[in-house]
C-alpha positions in Angstrom: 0.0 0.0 0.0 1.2 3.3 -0.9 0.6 5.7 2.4 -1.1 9.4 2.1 1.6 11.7 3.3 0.6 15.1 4.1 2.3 17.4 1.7 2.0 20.0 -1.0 -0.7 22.0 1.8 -1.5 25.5 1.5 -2.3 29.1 3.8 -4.5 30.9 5.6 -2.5 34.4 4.6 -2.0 37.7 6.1 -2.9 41.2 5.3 0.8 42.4 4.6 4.3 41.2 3.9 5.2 42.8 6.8 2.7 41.0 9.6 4.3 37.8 8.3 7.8 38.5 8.6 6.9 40.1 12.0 5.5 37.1 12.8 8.5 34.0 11.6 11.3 36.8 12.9 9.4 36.4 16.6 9.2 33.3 16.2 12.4 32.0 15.2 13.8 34.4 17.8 12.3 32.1 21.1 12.1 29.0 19.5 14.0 27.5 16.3 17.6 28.7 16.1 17.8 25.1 17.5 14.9 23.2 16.1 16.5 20.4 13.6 13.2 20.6 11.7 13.6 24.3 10.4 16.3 24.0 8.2 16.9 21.4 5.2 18.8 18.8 6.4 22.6 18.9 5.7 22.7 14.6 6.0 23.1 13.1 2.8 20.0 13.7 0.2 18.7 15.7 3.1 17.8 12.4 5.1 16.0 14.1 8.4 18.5 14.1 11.4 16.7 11.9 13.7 18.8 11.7 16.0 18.8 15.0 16.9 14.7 15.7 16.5 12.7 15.7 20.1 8.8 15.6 20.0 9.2 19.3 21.5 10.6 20.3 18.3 7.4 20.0 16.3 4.7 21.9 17.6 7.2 25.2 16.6 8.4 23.4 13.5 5.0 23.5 12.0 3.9 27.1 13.0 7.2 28.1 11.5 6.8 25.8 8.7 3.3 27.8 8.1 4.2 31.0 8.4 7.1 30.4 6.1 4.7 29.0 3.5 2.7 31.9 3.9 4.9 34.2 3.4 6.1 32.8 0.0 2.1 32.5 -1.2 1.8 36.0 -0.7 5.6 36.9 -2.1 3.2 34.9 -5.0 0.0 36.8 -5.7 1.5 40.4 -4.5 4.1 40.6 -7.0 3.2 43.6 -9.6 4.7 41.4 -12.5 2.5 40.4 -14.7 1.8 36.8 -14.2 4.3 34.1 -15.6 5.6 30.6 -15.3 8.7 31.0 -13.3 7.1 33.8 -10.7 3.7 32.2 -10.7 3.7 28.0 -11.1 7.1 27.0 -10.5 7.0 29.7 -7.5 4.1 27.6 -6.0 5.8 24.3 -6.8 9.2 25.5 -5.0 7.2 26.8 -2.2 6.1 25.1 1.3 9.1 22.8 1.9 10.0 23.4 5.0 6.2 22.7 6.0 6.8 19.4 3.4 9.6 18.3 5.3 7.8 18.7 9.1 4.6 16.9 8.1 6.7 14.0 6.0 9.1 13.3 9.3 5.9 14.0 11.7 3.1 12.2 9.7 5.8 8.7 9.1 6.2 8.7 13.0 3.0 8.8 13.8 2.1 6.0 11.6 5.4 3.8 13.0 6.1 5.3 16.9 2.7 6.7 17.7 2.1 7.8 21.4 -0.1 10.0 23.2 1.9 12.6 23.1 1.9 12.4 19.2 -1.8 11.7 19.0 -1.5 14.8 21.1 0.3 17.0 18.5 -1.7 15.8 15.3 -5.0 16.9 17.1 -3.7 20.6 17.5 -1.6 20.3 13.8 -4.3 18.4 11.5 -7.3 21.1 11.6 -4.5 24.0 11.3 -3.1 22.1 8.1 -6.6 21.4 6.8 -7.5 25.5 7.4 -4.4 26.5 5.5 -4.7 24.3 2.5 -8.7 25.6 2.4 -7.0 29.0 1.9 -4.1 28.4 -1.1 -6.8 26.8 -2.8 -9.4 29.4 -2.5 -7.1 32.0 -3.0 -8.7 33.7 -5.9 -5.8 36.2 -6.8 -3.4 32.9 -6.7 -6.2 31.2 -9.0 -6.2 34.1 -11.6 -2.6 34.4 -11.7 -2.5 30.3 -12.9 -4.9 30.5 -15.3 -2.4 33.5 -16.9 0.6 31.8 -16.7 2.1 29.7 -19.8 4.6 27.1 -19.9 7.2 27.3 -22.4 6.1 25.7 -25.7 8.3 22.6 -25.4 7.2 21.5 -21.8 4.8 19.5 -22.1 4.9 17.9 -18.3 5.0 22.0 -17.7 1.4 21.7 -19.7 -0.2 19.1 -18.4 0.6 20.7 -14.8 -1.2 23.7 -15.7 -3.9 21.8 -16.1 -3.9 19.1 -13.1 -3.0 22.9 -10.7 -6.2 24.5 -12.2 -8.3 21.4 -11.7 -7.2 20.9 -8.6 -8.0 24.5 -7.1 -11.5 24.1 -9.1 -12.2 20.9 -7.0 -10.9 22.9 -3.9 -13.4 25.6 -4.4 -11.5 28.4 -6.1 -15.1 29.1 -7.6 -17.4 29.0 -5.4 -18.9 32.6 -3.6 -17.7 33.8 -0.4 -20.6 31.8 1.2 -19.9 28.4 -0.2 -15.9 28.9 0.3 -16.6 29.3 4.4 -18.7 25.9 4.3 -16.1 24.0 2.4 -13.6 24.7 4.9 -15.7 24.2 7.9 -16.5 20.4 6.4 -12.5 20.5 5.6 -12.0 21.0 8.8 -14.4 18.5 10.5 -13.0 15.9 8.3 -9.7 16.5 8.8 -10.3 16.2 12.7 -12.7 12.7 12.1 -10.1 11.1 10.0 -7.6 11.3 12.8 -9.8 10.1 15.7 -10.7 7.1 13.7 -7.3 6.5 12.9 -7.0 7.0 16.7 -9.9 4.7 18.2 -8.9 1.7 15.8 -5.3 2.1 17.6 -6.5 1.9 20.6 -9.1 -0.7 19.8 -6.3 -2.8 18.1 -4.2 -2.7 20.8 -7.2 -3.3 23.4 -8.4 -6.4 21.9 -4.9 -8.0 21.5 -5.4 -11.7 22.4 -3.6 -14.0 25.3 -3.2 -18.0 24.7 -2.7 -20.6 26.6 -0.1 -23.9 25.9 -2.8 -25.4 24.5 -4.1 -22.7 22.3 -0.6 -22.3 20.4 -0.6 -25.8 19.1 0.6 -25.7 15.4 3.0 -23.1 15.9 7.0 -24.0 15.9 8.7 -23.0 18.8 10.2 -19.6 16.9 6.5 -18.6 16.5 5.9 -19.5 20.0 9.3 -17.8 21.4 7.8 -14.6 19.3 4.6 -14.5 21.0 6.4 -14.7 24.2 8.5 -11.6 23.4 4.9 -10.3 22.5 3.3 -11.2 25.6 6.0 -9.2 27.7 5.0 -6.2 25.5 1.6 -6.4 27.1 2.7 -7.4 30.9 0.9 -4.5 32.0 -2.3 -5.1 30.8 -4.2 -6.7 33.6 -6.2 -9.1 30.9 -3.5 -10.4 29.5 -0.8 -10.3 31.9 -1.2 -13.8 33.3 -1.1 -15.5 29.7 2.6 -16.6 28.6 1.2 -15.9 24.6 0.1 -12.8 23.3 -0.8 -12.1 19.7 -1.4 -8.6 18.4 -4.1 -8.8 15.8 -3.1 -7.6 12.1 -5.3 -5.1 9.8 -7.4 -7.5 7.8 -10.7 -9.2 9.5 -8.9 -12.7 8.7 -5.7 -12.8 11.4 -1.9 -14.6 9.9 -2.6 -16.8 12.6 -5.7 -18.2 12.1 -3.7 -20.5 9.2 -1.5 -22.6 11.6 -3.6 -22.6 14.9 -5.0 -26.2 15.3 -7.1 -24.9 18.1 -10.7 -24.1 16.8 -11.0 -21.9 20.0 -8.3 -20.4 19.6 -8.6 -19.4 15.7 -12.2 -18.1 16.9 -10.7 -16.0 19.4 -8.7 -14.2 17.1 -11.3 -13.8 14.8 -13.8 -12.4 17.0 -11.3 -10.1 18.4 -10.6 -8.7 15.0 -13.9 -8.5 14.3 -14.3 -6.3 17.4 -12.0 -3.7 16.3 -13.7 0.3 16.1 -16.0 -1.4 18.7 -14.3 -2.2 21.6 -11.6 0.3 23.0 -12.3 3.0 20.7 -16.0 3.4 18.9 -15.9 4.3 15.1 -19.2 3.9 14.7 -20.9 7.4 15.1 -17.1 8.8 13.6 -17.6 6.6 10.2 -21.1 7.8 9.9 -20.6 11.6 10.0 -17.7 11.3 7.8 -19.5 9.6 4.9 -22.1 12.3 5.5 -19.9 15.6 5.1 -17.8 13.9 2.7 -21.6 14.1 0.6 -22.2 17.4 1.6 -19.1 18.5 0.8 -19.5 16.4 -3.1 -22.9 18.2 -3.0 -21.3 21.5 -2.1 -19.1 21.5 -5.5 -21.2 20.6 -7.8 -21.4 16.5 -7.8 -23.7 13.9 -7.4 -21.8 11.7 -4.8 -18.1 11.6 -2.8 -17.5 8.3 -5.3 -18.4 11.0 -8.7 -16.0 13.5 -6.7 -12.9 11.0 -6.4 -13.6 9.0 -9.3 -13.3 12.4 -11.4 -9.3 12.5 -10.8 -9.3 8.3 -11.2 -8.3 6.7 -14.7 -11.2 4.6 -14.0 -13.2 7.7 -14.5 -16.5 7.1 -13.3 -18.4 5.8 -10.3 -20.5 3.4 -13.4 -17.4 2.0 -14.6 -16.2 1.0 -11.0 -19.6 -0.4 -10.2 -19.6 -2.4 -13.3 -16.2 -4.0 -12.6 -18.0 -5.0 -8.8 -20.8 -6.1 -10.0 -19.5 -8.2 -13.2 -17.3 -10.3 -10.6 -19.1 -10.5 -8.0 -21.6 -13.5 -8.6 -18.5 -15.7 -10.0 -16.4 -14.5 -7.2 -18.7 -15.7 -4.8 -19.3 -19.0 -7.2 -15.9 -20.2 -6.3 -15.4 -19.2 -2.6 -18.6 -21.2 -2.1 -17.0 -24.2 -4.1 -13.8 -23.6 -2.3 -15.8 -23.7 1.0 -17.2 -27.5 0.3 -13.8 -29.0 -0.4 -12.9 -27.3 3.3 -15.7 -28.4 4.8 -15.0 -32.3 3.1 -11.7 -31.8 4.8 -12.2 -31.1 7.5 -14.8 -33.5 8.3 -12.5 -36.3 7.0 -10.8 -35.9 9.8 -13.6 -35.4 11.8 -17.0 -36.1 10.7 -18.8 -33.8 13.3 -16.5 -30.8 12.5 -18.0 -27.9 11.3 -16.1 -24.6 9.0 -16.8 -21.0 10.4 -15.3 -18.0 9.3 -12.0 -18.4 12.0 -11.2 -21.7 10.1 -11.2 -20.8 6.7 -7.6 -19.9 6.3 -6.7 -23.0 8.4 -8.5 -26.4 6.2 -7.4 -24.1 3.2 -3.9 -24.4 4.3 -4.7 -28.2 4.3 -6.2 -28.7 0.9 -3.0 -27.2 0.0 -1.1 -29.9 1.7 -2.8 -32.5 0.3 -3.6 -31.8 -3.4 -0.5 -29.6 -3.8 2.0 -30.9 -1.4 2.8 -28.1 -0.1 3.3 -27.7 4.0 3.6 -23.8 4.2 5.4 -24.0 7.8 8.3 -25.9 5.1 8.0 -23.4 2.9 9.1 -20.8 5.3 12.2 -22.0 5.5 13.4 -21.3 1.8 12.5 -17.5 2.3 14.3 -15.8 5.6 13.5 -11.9 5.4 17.4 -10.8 4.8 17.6 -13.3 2.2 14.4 -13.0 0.1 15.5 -8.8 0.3 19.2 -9.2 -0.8 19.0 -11.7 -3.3 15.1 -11.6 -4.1 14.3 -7.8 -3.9 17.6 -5.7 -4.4 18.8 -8.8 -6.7 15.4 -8.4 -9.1 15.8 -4.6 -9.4 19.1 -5.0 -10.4 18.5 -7.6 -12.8 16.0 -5.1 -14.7 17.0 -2.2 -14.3 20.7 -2.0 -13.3 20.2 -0.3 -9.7 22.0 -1.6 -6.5 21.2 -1.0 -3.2 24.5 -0.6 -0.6 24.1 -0.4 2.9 24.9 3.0 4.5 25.3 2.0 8.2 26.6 5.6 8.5 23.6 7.1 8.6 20.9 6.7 11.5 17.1 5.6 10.7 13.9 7.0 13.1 13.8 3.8 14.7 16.9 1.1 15.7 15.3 -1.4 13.8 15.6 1.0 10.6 18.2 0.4 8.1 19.4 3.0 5.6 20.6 1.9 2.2 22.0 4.2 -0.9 20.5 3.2 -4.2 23.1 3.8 -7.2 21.9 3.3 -10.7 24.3 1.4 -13.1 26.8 4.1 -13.9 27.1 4.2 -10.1 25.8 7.4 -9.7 23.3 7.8 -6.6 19.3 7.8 -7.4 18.4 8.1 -3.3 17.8 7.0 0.0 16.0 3.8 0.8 15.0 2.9 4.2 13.0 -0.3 5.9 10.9 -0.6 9.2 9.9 -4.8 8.6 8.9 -5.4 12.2 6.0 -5.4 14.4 5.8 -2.6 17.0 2.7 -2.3 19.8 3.5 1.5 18.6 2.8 1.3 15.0 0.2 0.9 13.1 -1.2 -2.2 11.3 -0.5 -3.0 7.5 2.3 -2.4 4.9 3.0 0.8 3.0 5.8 2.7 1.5 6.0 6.7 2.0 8.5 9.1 1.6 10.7 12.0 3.6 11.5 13.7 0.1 10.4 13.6 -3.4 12.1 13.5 -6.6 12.4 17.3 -8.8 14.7 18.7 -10.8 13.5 21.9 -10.2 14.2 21.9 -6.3 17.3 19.3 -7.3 15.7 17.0 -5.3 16.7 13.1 -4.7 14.2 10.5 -3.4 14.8 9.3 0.6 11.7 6.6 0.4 10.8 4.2 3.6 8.9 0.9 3.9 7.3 -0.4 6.1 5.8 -3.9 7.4 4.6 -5.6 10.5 6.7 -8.6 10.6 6.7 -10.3 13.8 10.5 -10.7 14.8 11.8 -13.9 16.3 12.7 -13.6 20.3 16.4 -14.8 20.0 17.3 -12.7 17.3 17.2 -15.0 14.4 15.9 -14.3 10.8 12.3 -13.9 10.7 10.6 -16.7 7.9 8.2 -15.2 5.9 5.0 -16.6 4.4 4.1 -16.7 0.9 1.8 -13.8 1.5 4.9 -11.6 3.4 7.4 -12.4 0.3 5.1 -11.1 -2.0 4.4 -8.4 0.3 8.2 -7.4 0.4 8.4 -7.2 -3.1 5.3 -5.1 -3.1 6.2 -2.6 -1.4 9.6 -2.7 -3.3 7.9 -1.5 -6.2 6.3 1.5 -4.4 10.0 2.3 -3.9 10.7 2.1 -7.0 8.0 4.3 -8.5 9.7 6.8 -5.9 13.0 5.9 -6.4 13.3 6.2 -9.9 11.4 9.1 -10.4 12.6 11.8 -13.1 10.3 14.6 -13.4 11.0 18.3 -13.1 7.8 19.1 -11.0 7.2 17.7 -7.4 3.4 17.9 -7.6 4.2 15.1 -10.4 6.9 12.6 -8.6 7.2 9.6 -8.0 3.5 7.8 -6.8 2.0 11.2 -6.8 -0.2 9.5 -9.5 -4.1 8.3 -9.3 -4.9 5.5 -6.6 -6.3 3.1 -9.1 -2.6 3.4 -11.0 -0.3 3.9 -8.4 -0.8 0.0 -7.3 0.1 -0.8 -10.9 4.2 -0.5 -10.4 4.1 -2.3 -7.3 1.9 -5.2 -8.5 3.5 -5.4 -11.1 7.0 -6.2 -9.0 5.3 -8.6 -6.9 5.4 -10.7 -10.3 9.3 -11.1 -9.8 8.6 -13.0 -6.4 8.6 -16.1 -7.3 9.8 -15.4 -11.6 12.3 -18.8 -12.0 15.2 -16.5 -12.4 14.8 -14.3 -9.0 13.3 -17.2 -7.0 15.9 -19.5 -7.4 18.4 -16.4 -6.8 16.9 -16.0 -3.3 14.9 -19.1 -2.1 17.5 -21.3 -0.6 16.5 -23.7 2.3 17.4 -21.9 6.1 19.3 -25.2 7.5 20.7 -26.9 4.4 21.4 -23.9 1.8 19.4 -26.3 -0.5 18.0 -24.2 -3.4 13.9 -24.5 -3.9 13.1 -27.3 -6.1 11.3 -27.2 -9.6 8.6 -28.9 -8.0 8.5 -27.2 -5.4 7.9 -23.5 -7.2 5.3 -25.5 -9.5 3.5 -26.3 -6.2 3.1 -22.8 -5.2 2.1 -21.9 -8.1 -0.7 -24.1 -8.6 -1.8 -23.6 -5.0 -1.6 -20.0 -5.8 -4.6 -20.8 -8.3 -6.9 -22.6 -4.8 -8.3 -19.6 -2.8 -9.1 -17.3 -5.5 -12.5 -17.5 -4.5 -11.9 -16.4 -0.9 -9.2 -13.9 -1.8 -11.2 -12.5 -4.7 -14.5 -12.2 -2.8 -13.4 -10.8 0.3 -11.6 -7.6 -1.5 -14.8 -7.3 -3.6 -16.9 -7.3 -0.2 -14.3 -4.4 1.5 -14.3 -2.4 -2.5 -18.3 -2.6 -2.2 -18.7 -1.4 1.0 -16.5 1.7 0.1 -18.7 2.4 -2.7 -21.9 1.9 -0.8 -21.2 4.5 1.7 -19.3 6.9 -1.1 -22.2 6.6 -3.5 -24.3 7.9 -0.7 -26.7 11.3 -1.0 -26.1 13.8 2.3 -29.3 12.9 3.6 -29.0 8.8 2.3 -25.6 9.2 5.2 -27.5 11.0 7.6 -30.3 8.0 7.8 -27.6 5.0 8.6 -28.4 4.1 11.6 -27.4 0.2 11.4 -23.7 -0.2 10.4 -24.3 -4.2 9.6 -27.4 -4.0 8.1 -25.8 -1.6 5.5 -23.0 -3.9 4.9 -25.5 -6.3 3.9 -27.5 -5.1 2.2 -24.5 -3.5 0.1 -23.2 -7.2 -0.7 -26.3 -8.2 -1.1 -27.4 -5.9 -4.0 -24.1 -6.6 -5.5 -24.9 -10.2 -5.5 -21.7 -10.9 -3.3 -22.7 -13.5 -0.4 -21.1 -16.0 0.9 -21.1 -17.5 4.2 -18.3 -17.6 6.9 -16.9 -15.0 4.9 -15.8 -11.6 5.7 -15.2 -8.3 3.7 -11.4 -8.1 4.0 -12.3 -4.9 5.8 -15.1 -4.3 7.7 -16.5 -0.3 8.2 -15.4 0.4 11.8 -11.8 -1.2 11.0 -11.2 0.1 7.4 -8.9 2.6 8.0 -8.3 2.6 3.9 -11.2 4.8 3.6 -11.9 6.4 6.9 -8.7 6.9 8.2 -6.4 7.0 5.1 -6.9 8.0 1.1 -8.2 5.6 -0.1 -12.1 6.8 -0.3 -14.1 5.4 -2.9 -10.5 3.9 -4.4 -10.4 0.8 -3.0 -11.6 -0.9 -6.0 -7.6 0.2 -6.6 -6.0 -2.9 -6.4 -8.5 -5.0 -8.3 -8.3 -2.0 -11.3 -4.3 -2.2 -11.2 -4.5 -5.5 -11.0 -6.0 -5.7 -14.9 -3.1 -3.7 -15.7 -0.6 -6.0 -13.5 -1.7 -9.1 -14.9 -1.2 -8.0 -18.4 1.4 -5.6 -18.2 3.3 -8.8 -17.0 2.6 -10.8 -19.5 4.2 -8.2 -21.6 7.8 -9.1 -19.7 6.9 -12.9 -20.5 6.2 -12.0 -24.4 9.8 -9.8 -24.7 11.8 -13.0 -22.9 12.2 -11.3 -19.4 10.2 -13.6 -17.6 9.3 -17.2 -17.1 11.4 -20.4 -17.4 13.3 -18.8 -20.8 14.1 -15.7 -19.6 17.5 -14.0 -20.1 19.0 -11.2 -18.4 19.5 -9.5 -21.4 15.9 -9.2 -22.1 15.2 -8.5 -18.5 17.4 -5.4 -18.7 15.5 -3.8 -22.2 12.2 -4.4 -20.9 13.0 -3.3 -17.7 14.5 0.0 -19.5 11.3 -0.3 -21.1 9.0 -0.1 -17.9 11.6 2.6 -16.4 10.7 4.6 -19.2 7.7 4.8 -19.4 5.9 4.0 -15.9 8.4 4.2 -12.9 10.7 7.5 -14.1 7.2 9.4 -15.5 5.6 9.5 -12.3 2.5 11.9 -13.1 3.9 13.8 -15.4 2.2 11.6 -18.7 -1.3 10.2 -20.0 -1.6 6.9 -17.6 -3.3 4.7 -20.3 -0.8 6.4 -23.0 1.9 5.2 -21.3 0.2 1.2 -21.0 -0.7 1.6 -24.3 2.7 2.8 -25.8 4.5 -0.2 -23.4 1.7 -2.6 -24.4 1.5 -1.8 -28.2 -2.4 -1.7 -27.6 -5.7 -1.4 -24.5 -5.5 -3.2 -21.5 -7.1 -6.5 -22.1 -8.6 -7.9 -18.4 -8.2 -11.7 -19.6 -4.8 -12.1 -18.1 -7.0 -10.9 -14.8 -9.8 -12.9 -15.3 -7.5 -16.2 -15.9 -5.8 -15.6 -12.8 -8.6 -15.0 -10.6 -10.4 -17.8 -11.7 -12.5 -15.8 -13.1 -12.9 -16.5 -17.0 -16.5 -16.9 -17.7 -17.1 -13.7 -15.8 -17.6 -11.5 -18.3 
C-alpha cells in the first residue's frame, strides 16, 4: 500500500508582507535557532536528522513551517509582474518545503512510533493544516494568476501541470462565492479532525483487543512462532487481561488474522477472529465517527457541484466514473462468490475427514485451506518458510530483481541513522554508479505502529528543487525472540516485493515538478508498479536467486515452485470475494446522497444489504475490511478507491505478461531481455511519475488497451464476463 503523506498543503494568509515577517522573525527568535526541523537537512540527500529531532521540536516546526509557507504565497500573488511561469507556477511548486519536510518526518512517526503525546500534536496540527490548504486553494488572486501563466512551448509535463494545478484548485473551491468557500472549509475542517480520531480509536481498539493464549491454544505453531509470541506477551505485561497469559498475539489489519492459518485450536482461531472483528468497537468506537464522515464527505460532493463523494474521487481516477467501478463489482461478484462457495465444500469435506462432526466458520477458513494445499498440492507452508528468511528474500530476491532489470543496487549505508533502531538506511546507485536516493526499511511489528504495509516518503524526486528521493517501507513482521531471521509466508514475500515497487516508482522518479513525482499519480494506477514487482517473487530466475532452504542452503526445487504456483490458483474465490466485499462497501457509503448518510443508523445492516445488491454473499466469509476497521477509507486515502487494487490488478496481470512475451520472464528468460524491458518499464511508468497520459503510457509499453483476460484467468474468473 502506498501511504497518504501530508504534503504540498497550503495558507490561511496575512494582510501584509510585513505582519508575516513580524511574525516568523518572533518566532524563530524564542524558539527555532535550534529546532532540527527548520532548516533542510545537511545529511546526505537531506535524510531528516533523527537523532537530533525531540517531540518538542514540532509543535514550533510546524507554525514556522506555516508561516514560512505563507509568506512565499503572498511573495506569490503580491508581486506587480504580470503573471508568468517562473514567478507564478514553478513559485508555488518550489514553495512550502520546509512545512513538506515537518509533516513528512511527523506524519511517518505517527504511523510507525505513535504515542499520546503524538496523537496529542496531530489533534492541535491536523485542523491548522486542513485550514491553511482551504485558503491556497481558495485564493482567488493565486487562482487568476494560474490561469495566466504559460509554460514554455516545449514543456509538455510543464502543460499538463497547468492543467492538473487549475483542476485541482477548481475541485478545492476556487469558484465557489464567499458563502460556499466558508462551508467547504468548515466540512474541511471537520473531516480532517474525524479522519484522525478514527485513525485514533482503531489504535486503541487494536491494541485493546490484542489476544492472550494458553499452551494449549498455540498448538501448530514452531517453537520460533511461539518464542515470538512470548517476546509479544512481555510487551503487554501491564495489561491486567493479559498479563497472566505466557502468549500474546497482536491482531493484524485484515478481519482474517496470519494466525488463524496454523492454529490447530478451533478456539483459539475463533478468538482471534472475533477479536478482530471487534475492532472500532471495543476500546475506541468508530461507529458514530464513520457515519458523520461519509455524510460531510456528501455534503461536501454536494457543495461542489457533484452527485456523490464516489463521482468527486472518481473524477481525478483513470477509471473515471463511479459506473465504470460499479460495473467492474458487480460483473465479478456472482462468480467470485461461485468459487469461494465451491472452495468452501472442499474445506468443509476436509475437514470433516478428519472429523465427521467438524463444522467450518469464518475463524477456520484460512486454516482447512492451508490443508487442501497440503494435500492436493504438497505443499506444507510451515516448510516453505524456511526457503525465504526476510534478509535473504530482500538481498538476493528484492535488491537482486531490481538489479536484474533495471541496473540499480542497493548498498548499505550503516553511517547514517534511521527514526527507529530497527531502521536500516541503504543508498540506491543506478548502473553508472551514480546515486538515485535513500531507501529505508521498518519490517517489524511494534505495539507502537500501526497495522499493514505501506511505502511513504521524507523527500520527493524534482529537478526543479534538485531534489533526490529518501523513500521508507514499512511492514509488520513479527520478529523472532532470540534474534534469528524472521521466515516469511508466501503472502509476506510477496508483500516485500510489493512494497519494493512503491519504492521504485519513488525511487526512480525523473520529473522536473514535485506535484508530479514519484506515486504522486491516481490511486487506481499507483498500485500498478508495485503489482507489477510482486510478479518477480517467485519469476524462476529471482526465485531460485533468493529461495534457498534456512538449514541446508538447499535451493527451492522445480517442483517445489510449481507447487506454489498451482496452490496459488486454490483460494481465488476467498481472496477475490473478500476484497470485492471491502471495494463494495467503500462504494456503498461513497455513493451515498447527504441525507441517504445522515439516515444509517445500522452499520451491519448496511454492509448487507451493500453485498447483497451486488450479488456478493457467501457464508463464513468476511469483507477483507469491515467499516469500523477500514482505515483505507476512513482513516487514510483511499475513499471510494479501494476498488484500486483490483483496477491495477488488470493492468498488473497483463502488463506482466508483456515481460513474458519480450523474454524477461518465465522459465526462458535471459537477463539481457530483462534489462531492455525493464529500460522499457523505467521509461515509461516508474521514471514518468505523473507527469504523462496513464493509459498512453500502458498503451505505448503494451503496443495496444488493456485486455482484463490475463486478470480474469488468474482470478479464476474467466467466464465472468
Amino acid at each position: 500500500m502506498k501511504a497518504t503523506t501530508h504534503h504540498r498543503v497550503g495558507g490561511g494568509f496575512f494582510a501584509s508582507m510585513a505582519d508575516v515577517t513580524t511574525q516568523i522573525d518572533a518566532h524563530r527568535d524564542t524558539d527555532n535557532f535550534s529546532n532540527p526541523l527548520i532548516a533542510p537537512s545537511e545529511l546526505p540527500f537531506q535524510l531528516p536528522p533523527f537523532a537530533d529531532i525531540k517531540i518538542e521540536h514540532f509543535l514550533p516546526a510546524f507554525d514556522t513551517a506555516l508561516l514560512d509557507h505563507e509568506a512565499e504565497i503572498n511573495a506569490i500573488v503580491n508581486n506587480p509582474e504580470p503573471a508568468t511561469w517562473a514567478n507564478t507556477v514553478e513559485a508555488l511548486e518550489a514553495s512550502g518545503r520546509a512545512l513538506e519536510r515537518v509533516s513528512a518526518v511527523f506524519f511517518n512517526l505517527h504511523g510507525t512510533d505513535s504515542s499520546p503525546e503524538m496523537d496529542a500534536i496531530a489533534e492541535q496540527i491536523i485542523p491548522k493544516l486542513s485550514e491553511h490548504s482551504d485558503a491556497l486553494y481558495q485564493n482567488e488572486v493565486l487562482y487568476q494568476r494560474l490561469q495566466q501563466a504559460t509554460p514554455p512551448a516545449d514543456d509538455g509535463e510543464g502543460q499538463r501541470l497547468k492543467d492538473k494545478l487549475l483542476r485541482s484548485f477548481r475541485r478545492r473551491g476556487a469558484e465557489l462565492d464567499a458563502t460556499g468557500k466558508k462551508r467547504l472549509s468548515e466540512l474541511n475542517s471537520r473531516l480532517a479532525v474525524l479522519s484522525e480520531q478514527f485513525g485514533k480509536n482503531l489504535r486503541e481498539s487494536t491494541a485493546a483487543l490484542a489476544v492472550g493464549l494458553t499452551e494449549d491454544d498455540v498448538a501448530g505453531w514452531d517453537e520460533a512462532r511461539k518464542n515470538a509470541a512470548r517476546k509479544t506477551a512481555e510487551d503487554y505485561k501491564d495489561n491486567p487481561q493479559l498479563a497472566s497469559f505466557e502468549y500474546v498475539v497482536p491482531l493484524g489489519l485484515p478481519a482474517v488474522q496470519p494466525d488463524q492459518t496454523d492454529l490447530d485450536n478451533p478456539a483459539a482461531r475463533k478468538a482471534l477472529m472475533a477479536a478482530s472483528l471487534k475492532r472500532g468497537v471495543i476500546g475506541g468506537d468508530n461507529g458514530a465517527v464513520l457515519t458523520e464522515i461519509a455524510a460531510l464527505r456528501a455534503q461536501r460532493a454536494r457543495l461542489l457541484g457533484y452527485d456523490t463523494h464516489a463521482d468527486y474521487v472518481l473524477e481525478e481516477e483513470t477509471a473515471g466514473s463511479t459506473d465504470a467501478v460499479m460495473q467492474l463489482l458487480r460483473d465479478l461478484s456472482p462468480a467470485a462468490s461461485a468459487n469461494a462457495a465451491g472452495e468452501y465444500k472442499l474445506l468443509v469435506e476436509e475437514a470433516q475427514a478428519a472429523d465427521p462432526t467438524a463444522t467450518v466458520r469464518d475463524a477456520d477458513w484460512s486454516y482447512w485451506e492451508s490443508k487442501v494445499k497440503q494435500r492436493d498440492y504438497s505443499l506444507n507452508e510451515a516448510e516453505l518458510k524456511k526457503y525465504f528468511p526476510l534478509d535473504q528474500v530482500l538481498r538476493d530476491g528484492v535488491f537482486y530483481a531490481a538489479n536484474r532489470l533495471y541496473g540499480i543496487t542497493v548498498e548499505p549505508r550503516d553511517d547514517l541513522q534511521g527514526y527507529h533502531p530497527e531502521v536500516a538506511v541503504y543508498e540506491v546507485k543506478d548502473a553508472d554508479g551514480s546515486s538515485i536516493g535513500l531507501f529505508l526499511t521498518d519490517y517489524f511489528a511494534r505495539p507502537s505502529k500501526r497495522g499493514g504495509a505501506w511505502m511513504s516518503s521524507f523527500v520527493d524526486q524534482s529537478r526543479l528543487l534538485d531534489s533526490k528521493p529518501v523513500v521508507v517501507n514499512v511492514m509488520n513482521i513479527t520478529k523472532p525472540a532470540d534474534g534469528s531471521q524472521p521466515l516469511l509466508s508466501i503472502d509476506e514475500v510477496h508483500t516485500l516485493f510489493h512494497e519494493f515497487g512503491h519504492a521504485l516508482h519513488g525511487l526512480l522518479s525523473d520529473v522536473r515538478y514535485p506535484t508530479f513525482s514519484g506515486t504522486n499519480v491516481p490511486r487506481d494506477y499507483v498500485e500498478f508498479p508495485s503489482q507489477i514487482n510482486e510478479n518477480w517473487a517467485f519469476d524462476p530466475a529471482v526465485v531460485r536467486n533468493y529461495a534457498r532452504h534456512v538449514d541446508t542452503g538447499e535451493v527451492i526445487t522445480d517442483e517445489l515452485i510449481a507447487a506454489v504456483d498451482a496452490a496459488s490458483k486454490f483460494g481465488q474465490g476467498f481472496a477475490t470475494s473478500e476484497y470485492l466485499a471491502a471495494s463494495i462497501i467503500d462504494m456503498a457509503w461513497h455513493t451515498l446522497t447527504p441525507e441517504q448518510a445522515a439516515a444509517v443508523d445500522d452499520i451491519d445492516a448496511f454492509e448487507r444489504a451493500a453485498l447483497a445488491d451486488a450479488g456478493l454473499e457467501v457464508d463464513n466469509l468476511h469483507a477483507r475490511y469491515k467499516s469500523r476497521f477500514f482505515n483505507h477509507i476512513f482513516g487514510g486515502g483511499y475513499s471510494a478507491g479501494y476498488y484500486s487494487y483490483l483496477w491495477a490488478e488488470a493492468l498488473d496481470a497483463d502488463g506482466f505478461e508483456w515481460f513474458k512475451e519480450t523474454g524477461a520472464a518465465g522459465h526462458s528468460s535471459d537477463d539481457v531481455a530483462a534489462r531492455a524491458a525493464g529500460a522499457r518499464f523505467r521509461e515509461l511508468v516508474l521514471s514518468a511519475g505523473g507527469s504523462r497520459d496513464y493509459e498512453e503510457a500502458f498503451t505505448t509499453l503494451r503496443g495496444r488497451a488493456k485486455d482484463v483476460t490475463a486478470l480474469l484467468e488468474r482470478r479464476g474468473l474467466a467466464g465472468a464476463r
